[in-house]
N, C-alpha and C positions, 0 to 999 in steps of 0.2 A: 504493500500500500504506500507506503514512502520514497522505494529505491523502485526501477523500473523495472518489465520483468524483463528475460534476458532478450525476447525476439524484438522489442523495442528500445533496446540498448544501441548506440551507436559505437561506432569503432572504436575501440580501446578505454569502456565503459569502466570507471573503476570505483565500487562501493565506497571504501574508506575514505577517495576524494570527493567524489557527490558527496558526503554526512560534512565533511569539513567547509564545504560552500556554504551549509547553513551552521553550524556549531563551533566552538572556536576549542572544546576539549571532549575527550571521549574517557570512560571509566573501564581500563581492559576489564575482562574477566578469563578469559580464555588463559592467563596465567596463575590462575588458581588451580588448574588441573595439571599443569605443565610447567617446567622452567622458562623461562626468557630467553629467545634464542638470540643473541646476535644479529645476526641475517637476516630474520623475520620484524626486529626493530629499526635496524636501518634501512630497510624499505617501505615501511612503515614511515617513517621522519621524509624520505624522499618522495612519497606519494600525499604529503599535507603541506602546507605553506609554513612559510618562520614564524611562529606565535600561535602556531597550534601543539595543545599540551597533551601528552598522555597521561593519566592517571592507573598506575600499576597494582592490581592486588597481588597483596605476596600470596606464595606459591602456599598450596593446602598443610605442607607437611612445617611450615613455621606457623599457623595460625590454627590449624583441627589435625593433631596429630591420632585421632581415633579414627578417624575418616581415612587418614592417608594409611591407616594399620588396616583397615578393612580392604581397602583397595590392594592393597600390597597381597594380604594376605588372598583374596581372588586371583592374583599376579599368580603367585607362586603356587596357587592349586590346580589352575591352568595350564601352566608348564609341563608341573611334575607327577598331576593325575592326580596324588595325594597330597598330604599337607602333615609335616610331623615336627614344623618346626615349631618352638617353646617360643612360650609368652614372652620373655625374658629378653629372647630373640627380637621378635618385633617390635618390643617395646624398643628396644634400644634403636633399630632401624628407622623407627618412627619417628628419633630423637633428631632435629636438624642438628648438621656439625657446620665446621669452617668450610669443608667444600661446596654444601649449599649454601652458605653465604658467599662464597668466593663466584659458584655458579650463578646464581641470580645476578648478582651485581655485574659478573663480565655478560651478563643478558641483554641488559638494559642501558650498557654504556652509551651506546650509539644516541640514543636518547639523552641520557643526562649531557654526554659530549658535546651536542646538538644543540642543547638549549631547550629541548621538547619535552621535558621530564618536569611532569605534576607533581604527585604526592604519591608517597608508596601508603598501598592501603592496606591496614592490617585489622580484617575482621573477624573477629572471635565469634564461636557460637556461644547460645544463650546457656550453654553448659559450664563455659570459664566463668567462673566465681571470683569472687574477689577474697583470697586466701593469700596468706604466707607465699606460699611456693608458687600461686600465679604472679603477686607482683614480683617476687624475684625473676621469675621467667619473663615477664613483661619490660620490666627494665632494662634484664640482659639483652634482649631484642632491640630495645630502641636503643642501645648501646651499640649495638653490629650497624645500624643502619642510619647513624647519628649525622654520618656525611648527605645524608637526603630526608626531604622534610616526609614526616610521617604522621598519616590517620589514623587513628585507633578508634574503632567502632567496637565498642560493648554493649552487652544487649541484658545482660542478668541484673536484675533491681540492686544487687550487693553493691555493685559500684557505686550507682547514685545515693546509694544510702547511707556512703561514707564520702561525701564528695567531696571535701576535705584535703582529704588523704590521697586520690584517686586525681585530683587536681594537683597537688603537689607531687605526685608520679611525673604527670604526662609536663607539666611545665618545664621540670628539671631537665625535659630534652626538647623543649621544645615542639614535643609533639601535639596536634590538635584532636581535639575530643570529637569524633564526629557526631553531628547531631540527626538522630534518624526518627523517619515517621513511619508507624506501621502499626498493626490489630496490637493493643495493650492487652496484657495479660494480667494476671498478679505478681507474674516474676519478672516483667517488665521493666526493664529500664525507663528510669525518669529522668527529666530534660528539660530544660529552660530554653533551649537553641541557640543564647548565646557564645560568644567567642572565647575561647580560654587564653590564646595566647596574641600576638598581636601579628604573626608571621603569615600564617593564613588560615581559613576559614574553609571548614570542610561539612555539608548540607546531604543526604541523601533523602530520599522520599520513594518507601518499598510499597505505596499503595496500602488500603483500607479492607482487604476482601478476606474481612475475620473469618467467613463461614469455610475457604480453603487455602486459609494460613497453613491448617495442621494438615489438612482430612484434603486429599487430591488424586485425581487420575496420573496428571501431570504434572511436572516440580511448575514450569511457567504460571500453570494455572491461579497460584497465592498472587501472580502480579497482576492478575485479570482485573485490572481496576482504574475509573478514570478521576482526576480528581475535577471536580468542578472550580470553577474562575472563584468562587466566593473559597472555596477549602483553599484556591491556592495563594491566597492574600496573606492568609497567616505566615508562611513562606516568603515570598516575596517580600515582604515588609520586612521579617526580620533580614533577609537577605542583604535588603538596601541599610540596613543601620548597621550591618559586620561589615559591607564590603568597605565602610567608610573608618570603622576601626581597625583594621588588617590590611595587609600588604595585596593580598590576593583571596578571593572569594571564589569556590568550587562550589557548583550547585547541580548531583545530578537525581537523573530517572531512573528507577531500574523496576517500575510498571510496564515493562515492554510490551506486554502482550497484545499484538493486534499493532504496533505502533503507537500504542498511550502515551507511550514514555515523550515519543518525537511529540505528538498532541501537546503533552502537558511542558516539554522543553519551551516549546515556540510558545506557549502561552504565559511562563514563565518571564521568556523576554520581553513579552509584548508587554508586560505591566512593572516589570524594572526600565521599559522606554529601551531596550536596546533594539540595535537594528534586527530586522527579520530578512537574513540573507537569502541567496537560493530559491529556487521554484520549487514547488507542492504539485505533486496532479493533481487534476480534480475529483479525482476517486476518495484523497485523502482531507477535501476540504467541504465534499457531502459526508462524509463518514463524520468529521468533526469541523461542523459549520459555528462552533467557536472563533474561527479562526476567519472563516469569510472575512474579505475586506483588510483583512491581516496583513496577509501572504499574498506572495507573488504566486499565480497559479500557470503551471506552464502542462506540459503533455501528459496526455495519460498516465496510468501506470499500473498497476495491480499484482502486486505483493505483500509480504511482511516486512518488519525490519524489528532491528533490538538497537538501540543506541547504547550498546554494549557490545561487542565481538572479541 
């Protein structure tokens, strides 16, 4: 619905350059399952203009090391048919070392090199607590990664409930508190949405669709949600009072489903007053006639998209 599809694509049609004619950064994701390749980033920086940012999730096995044991643990039953390897085992495999630090980071050079390097994002599940040995592990991390400015998204109420403490963590490196909107829970993290540090300002917004938060066919399906121009005022306004305290203000979508995200992006700008670059089909401005009058409306087009890749 947003990128064209491929038989009305013109010669050397390229996704990640069409998203950067209307968006000025993108929030990877596709490195939370993967390391950072080199080669995949510097082509990446050479297919967007100077002043277009990436914003990096670290890789799974520094932020959900149970996640990356499960997987791992598939890996190797895969392979060898069986599986007889000890907990012990995988726990410790599961543990990042210095060569995944040393990996990541020769990943992502080309990018920091470049000038095109956002914030590395390091989001925890709502399973990290705020305990002893998480903030030591927390710290140790933003210690390894102290050369690039870092997001820290927590999602377990324990944090906010000492915010204190949890503030004098992330300050002492600088790192930004990210401030997220999505279905509250009991165990929910709580949020003010303002700025913790003055360096830069990091906003996410995961959509409202409490009823397949948990319970889904599809993992996408929890982002199946649009927010409307009144829901996204609250946003926006704190948006415009950070970006004027901080160096740099990141504000993204990760409602993709169907193209909400792009919907609720362009709707975003439209009421911080920034420009609205780039052509819309018209498939994407009857789908969300929000926007009529908005956007520049240019060809067809009938697709999905994720303002995430």
């Amino acid at each position: 619905m947003f990128y064209p599809v491929p038989r009305a694509r013109p010669k050397g049609f390229d996704e990640l350059s069409f998203y950067a004619e209307h968006f000025d950064t993108v929030e990877v994701n596709s490195t939370f399952y993967g390391q950072p390749r080199a080669e995949v980033c510097r082509a990446w920086a050479e297919r967007t203009p100077r002043g277009f940012e990436f914003s990096i999730k670290l890789y799974q096995k520094f932020t959900h090391p149970e996640m990356f044991k499960k997987r791992l643990t598939g890996k190797l039953s895969n392979e060898s048919g069986s599986l007889e390897t000890g907990d012990e085992l995988l726990a410790a495999l599961a543990q990042p070392n210095q060569a995944d630090l040393d990996e990541f980071r020769g990943g992502i050079e080309p990018l920091a090199a470049g000038g095109q390097m956002g914030a590395l994002l390091a989001q925890f599940p709502p399973s990290f607590k705020d305990t002893p040995p998480s903030r030591d592990y927390l710290a140790a991390l933003l210690r390894a990664f102290a050369d690039y400015p870092v997001a820290v998204e927590l999602r377990h109420r324990s944090w906010s409930d000492a915010i204190g403490e949890t503030l004098t963590l992330l300050n002492a490196f600088g790192a930004a508190w990210v401030q997220i909107d999505e279905p509250k829970f009991r165990f929910s993290i709580r949020q003010n949405y303002l700025p913790n540090v003055k360096g830069f300002y990091y906003m996410r917004l995961h959509g409202r669709n409490v009823e397949k938060w948990w319970r889904h066919e599809k993992a996408e399906d929890r982002y199946d949600y649009l927010y409307s121009a009144d829901e996204l005022h609250e946003f926006t306004e704190t948006a415009d009072a950070a970006r004027r305290l901080v160096k740099k203000a990141y504000l993204y979508t990760n409602n993709h489903f169907s193209a909400k995200s792009v919907a609720n992006a362009a709707m975003i700008k439209q009421q911080l007053g920034e420009p609205l670059d780039g052509e819309y089909p018209p498939e994407f401005i009857a789908r969300y006639p929000e926007l009529s009058g908005a956007v520049k409306v240019g060809s067809p087009a009938a697709t999905l998209s994720r303002t995430f890749f």
